[in-house]
N, C-alpha and C positions, 0 to 999 in steps of 0.2 A: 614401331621402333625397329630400327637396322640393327641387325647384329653388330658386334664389335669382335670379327673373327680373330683377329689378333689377342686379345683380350679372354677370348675363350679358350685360344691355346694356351695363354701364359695361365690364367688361372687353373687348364688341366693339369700341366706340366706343372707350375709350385704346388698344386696339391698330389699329385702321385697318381692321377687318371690316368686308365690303362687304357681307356677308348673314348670318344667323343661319336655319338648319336645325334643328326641330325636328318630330321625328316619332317615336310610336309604336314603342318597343321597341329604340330606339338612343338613344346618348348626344348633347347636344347637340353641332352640329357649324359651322363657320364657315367662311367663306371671308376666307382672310388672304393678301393678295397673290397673288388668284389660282387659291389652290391650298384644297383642303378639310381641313379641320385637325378630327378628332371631339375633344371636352376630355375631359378626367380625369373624367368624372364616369358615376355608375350609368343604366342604358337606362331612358330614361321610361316613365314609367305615363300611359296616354290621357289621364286625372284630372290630372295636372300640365301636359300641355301642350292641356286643356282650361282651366285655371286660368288660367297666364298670357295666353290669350287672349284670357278676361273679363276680364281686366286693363286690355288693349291694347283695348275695345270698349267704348260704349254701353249700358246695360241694354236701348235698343229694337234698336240693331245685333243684339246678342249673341240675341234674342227672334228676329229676322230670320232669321240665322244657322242657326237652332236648326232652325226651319221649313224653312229650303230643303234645309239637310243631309237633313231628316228624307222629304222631296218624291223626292232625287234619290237616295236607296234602292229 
């Protein structure tokens, strides 16, 4: 199942989440008062939370990005 990145932000933002956690092979996960809450949902695929982060970037950011990941292997 794909994320619904939109979706994750509005549910962070109405509930009062002060971070959103996403990584590689775990479910999305938040910080809600404090404390780390994983949500309902199936462990990411790299490809999804590569997704939403061409989302959240530039085409020359994401171009940048690409590059230095690719430098600091």
């Amino acid at each position: 199942m794909a994320i619904d990145f939109e979706g994750l932000l509005r549910f962070a933002t109405e509930n009062g989440a002060s971070d959103i956690f996403l990584k590689t092979g775990a479910p999305p996960t938040v910080r809600l008062n404090g404390h780390i809450r994983k949500l309902d949902h199936p462990n990411l695929a790299n490809e999804e939370i590569e997704g939403a982060a061409r989302k959240m970037m530039s085409a020359d950011d994401w171009v940048l990005a690409t590059i230095l990941n690719a430098i600091s292997k």
